[in-house]
C-alpha positions as a LaTeX table, in Angstrom:
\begin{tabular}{lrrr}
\hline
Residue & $x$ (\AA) & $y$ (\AA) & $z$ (\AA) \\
\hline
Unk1 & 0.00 & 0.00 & 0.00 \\
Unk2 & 1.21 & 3.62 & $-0.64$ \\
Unk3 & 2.48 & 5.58 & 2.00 \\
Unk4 & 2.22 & 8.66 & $-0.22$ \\
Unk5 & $-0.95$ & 8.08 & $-3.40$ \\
Unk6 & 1.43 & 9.12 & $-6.23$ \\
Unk7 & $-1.89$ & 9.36 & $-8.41$ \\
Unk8 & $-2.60$ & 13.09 & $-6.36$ \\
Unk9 & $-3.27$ & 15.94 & $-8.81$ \\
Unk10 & 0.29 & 17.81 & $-8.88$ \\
Unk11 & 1.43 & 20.73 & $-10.93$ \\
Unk12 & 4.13 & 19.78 & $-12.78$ \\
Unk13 & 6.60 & 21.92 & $-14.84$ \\
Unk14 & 6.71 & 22.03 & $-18.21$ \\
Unk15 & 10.53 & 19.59 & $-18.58$ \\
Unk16 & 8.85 & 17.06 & $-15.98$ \\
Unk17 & 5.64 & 16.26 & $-18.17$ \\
Unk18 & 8.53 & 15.75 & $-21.47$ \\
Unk19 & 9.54 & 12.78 & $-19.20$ \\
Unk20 & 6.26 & 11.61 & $-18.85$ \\
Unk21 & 5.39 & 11.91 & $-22.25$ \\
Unk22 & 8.67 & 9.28 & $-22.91$ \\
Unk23 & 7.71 & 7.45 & $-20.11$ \\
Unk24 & 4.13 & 6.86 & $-21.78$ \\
Unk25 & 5.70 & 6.56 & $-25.01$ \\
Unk26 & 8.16 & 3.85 & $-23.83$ \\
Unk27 & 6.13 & 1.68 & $-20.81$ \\
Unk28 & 2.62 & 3.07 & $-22.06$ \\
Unk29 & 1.72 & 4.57 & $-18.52$ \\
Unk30 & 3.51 & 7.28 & $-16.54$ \\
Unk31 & 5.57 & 5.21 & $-13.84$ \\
Unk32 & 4.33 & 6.03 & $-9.70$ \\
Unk33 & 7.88 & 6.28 & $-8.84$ \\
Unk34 & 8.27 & 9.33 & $-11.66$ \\
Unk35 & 5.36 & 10.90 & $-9.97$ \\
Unk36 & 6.55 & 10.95 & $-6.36$ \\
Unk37 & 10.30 & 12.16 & $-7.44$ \\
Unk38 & 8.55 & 14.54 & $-9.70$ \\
Unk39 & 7.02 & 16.66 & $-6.27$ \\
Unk40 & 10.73 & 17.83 & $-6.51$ \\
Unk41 & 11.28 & 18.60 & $-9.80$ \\
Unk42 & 15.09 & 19.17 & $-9.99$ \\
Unk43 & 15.73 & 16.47 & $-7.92$ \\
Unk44 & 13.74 & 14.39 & $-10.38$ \\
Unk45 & 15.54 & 15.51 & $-13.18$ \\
Unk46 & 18.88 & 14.94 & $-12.23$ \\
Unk47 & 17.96 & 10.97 & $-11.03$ \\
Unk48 & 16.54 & 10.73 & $-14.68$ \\
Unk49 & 19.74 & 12.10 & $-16.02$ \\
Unk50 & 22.24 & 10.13 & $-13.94$ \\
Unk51 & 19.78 & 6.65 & $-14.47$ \\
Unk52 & 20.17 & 7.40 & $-18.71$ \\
Unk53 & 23.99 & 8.15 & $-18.11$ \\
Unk54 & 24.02 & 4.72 & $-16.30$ \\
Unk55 & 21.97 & 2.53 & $-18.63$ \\
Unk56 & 23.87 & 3.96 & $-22.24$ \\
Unk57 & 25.38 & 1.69 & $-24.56$ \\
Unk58 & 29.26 & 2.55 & $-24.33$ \\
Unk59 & 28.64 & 1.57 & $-20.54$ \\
Unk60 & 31.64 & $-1.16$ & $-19.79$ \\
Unk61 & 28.49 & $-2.68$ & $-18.40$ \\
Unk62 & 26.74 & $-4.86$ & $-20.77$ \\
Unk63 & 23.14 & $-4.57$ & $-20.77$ \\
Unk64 & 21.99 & $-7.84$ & $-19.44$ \\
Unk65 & 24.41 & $-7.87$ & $-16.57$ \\
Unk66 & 23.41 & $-4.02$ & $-15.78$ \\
Unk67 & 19.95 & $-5.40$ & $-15.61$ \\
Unk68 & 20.65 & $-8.37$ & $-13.68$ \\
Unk69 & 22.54 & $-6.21$ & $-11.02$ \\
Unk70 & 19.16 & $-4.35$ & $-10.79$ \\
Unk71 & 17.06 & $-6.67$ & $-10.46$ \\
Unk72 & 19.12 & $-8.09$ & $-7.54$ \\
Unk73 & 19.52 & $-5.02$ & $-5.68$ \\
Unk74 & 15.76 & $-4.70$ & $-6.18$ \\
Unk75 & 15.29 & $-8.12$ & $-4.44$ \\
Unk76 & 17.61 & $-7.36$ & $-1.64$ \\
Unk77 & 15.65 & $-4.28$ & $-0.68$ \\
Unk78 & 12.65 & $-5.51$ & $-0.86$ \\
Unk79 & 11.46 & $-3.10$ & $-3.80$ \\
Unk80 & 8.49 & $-4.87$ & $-5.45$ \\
Unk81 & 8.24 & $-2.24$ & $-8.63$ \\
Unk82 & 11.66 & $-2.58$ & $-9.14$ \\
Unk83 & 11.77 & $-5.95$ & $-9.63$ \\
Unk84 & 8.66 & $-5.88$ & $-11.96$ \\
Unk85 & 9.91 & $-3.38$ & $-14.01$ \\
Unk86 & 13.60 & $-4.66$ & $-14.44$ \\
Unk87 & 12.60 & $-8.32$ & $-14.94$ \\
Unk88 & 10.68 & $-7.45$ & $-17.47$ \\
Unk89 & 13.44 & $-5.22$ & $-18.75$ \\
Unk90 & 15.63 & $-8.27$ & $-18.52$ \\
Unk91 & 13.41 & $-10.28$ & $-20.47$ \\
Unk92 & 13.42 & $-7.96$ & $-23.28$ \\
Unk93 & 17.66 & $-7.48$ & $-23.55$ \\
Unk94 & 17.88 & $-10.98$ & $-23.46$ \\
Unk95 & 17.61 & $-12.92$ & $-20.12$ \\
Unk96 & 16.08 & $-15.83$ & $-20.27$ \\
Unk97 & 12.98 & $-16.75$ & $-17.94$ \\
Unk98 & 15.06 & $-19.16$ & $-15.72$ \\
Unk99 & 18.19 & $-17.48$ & $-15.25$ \\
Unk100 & 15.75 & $-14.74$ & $-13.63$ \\
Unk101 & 14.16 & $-17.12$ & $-11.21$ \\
Unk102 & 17.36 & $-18.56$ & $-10.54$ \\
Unk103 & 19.03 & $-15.17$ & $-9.69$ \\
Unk104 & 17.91 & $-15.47$ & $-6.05$ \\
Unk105 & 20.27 & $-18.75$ & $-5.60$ \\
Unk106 & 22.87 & $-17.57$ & $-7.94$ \\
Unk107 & 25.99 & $-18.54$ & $-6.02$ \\
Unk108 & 24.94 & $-22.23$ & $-6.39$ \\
Unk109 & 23.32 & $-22.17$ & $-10.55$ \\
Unk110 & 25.41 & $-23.09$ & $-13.49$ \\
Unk111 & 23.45 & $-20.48$ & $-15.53$ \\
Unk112 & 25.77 & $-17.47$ & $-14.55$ \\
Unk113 & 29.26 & $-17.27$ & $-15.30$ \\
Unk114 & 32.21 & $-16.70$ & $-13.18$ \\
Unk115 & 32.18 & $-12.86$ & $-14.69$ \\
Unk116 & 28.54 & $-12.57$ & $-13.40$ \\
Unk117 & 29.25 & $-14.10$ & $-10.17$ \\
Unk118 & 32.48 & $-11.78$ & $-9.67$ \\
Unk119 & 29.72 & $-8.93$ & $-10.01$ \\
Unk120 & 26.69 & $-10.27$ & $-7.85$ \\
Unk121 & 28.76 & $-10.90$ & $-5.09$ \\
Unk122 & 30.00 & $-7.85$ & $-5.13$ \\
Unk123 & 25.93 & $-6.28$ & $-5.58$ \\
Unk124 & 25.28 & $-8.08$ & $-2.28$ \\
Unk125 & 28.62 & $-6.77$ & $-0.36$ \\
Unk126 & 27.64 & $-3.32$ & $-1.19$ \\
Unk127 & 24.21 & $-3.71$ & $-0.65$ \\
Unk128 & 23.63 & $-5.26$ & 2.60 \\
Unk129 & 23.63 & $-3.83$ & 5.51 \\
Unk130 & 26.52 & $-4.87$ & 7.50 \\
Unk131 & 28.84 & $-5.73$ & 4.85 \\
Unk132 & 31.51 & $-4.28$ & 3.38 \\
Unk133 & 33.17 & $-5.10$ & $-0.41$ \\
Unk134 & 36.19 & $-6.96$ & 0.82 \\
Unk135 & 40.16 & $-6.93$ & $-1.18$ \\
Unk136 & 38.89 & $-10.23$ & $-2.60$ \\
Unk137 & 35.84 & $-8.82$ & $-4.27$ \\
Unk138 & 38.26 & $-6.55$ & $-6.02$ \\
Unk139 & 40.59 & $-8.91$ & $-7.15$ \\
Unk140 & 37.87 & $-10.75$ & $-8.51$ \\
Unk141 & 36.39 & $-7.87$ & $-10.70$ \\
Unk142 & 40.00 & $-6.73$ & $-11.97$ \\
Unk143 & 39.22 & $-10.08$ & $-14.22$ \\
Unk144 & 36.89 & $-8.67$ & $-15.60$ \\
Unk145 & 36.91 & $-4.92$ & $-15.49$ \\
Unk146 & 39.37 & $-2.25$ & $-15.08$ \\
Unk147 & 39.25 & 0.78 & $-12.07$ \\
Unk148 & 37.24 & 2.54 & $-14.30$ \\
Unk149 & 34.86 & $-0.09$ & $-15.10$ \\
Unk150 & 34.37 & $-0.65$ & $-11.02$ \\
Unk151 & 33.58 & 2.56 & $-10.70$ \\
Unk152 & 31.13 & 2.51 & $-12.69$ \\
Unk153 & 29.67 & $-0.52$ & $-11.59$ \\
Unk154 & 29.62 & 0.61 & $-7.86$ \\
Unk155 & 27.90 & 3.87 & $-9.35$ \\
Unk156 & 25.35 & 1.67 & $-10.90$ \\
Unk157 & 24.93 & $-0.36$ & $-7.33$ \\
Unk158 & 24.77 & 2.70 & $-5.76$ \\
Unk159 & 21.83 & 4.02 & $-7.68$ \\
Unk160 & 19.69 & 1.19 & $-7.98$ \\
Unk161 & 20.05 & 1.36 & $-4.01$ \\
Unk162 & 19.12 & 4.65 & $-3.91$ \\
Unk163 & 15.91 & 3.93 & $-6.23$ \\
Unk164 & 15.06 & 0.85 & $-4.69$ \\
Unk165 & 15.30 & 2.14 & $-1.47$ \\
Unk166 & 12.97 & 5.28 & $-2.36$ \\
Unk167 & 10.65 & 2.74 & $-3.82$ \\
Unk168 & 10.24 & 0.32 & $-1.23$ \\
Unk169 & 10.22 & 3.39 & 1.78 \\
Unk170 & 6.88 & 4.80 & 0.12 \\
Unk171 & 5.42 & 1.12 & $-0.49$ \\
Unk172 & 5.14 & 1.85 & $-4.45$ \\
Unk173 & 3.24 & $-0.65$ & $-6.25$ \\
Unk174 & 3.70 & $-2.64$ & $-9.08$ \\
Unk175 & 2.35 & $-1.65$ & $-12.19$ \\
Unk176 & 1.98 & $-4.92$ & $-13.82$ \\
Unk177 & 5.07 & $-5.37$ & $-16.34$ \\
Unk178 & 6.38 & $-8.64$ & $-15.20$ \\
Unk179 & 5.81 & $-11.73$ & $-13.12$ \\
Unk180 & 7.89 & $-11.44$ & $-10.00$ \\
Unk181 & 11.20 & $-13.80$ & $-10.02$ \\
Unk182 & 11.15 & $-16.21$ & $-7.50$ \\
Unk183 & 11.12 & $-14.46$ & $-3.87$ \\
Unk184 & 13.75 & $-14.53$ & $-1.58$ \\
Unk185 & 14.40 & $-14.25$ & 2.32 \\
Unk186 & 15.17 & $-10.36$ & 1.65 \\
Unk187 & 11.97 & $-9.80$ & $-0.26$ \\
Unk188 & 8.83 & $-9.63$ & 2.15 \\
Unk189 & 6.05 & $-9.71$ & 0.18 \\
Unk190 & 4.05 & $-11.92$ & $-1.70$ \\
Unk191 & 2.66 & $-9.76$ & $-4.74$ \\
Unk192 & 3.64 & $-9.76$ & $-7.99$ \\
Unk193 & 5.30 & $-6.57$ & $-8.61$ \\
Unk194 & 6.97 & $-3.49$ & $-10.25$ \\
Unk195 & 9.69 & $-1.08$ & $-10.91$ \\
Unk196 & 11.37 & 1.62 & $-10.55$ \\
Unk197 & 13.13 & 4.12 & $-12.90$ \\
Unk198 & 12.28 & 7.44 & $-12.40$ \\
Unk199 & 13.06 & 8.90 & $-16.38$ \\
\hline
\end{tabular}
């Protein structure tokens, strides 16, 4: 349930409803997390910028994994639009149907790669609370990815943190743009659910 009914009549500016318009263009509905960031309007335009600087295609990132990484933070914070909204994200750059249910028992599947596990475990070091990315995590990565490359992969992990977290604090609701991968102990809920970009 919402803590705050994004769906409240709001005046907008002008720049914020050009986001909308690609967000109805691109999902076919304005997205509630949009909304809510929206009630600030600079605030909400610089998460829109940063996400799109994130997600580009000269990101050492490749798409799937950036997506994958997502969808886990998502699941770690308990962020039910996220997930929706990246699975089905994943789904359409590529991912295939089990390798998103699997993602919740990753360190023991065969469908991810030593590169993707290098990564995830890293997701869940900088994500959970209590943790800290240790030297091994880096000496993993530098496999895979150069300083720069990290960097922008933490950047990346730090974001979808910061969205997810947003998300899940004001009980967002899916949307309905994916079924939910399979839950884990970090999720709490039981819905099927939704995501979270705010461009």
């Amino acid at each position: 349930m919402p803590i705050i009914d994004p769906d409240i009549p709001f005046h907008y500016p002008w720049y914020v409803k050009l986001f909308f318009w690609n967000q109805k263009r691109r999902y076919g509905k304005v997205l509630k997390p949009a909304k809510l960031w929206a009630r600030s309007p600079r605030v909400f335009a610089a998460i829109a910028l940063l996400y799109g600087a994130l997600d580009r295609n000269s990101s050492p990132v490749d798409p799937a994994l950036r997506i994958l990484i997502t969808v886990r933070v998502s699941q770690l914070n308990g962020c039910a639009f996220c997930i929706d909204i990246n699975s089905a994200t994943a789904l359409k750059r590529g991912v295939s149907e089990e390798k998103l249910m699997a993602l919740t028992g990753w360190e023991e599947s065969l469908l991810f790669d030593e590169r993707e596990k290098a990564v995830l475990s890293y997701v869940e070091a900088v994500t959970l609370s209590g943790q800290q990315p240790q030297p091994s995590h880096f000496e993993a990565l530098h496999k895979y990815y150069d300083d720069n490359g990290i960097i922008e992969l933490t950047a990346l992990i730090a974001f979808q943190n910061l969205s997810s977290k947003f998300n899940a604090s004001l009980g967002v609701e899916p949307q309905g743009f994916c079924m939910l991968p399979d839950r884990d102990e970090h999720l709490n809920t039981e819905d099927h659910h939704n995501d979270e970009r705010p461009e």
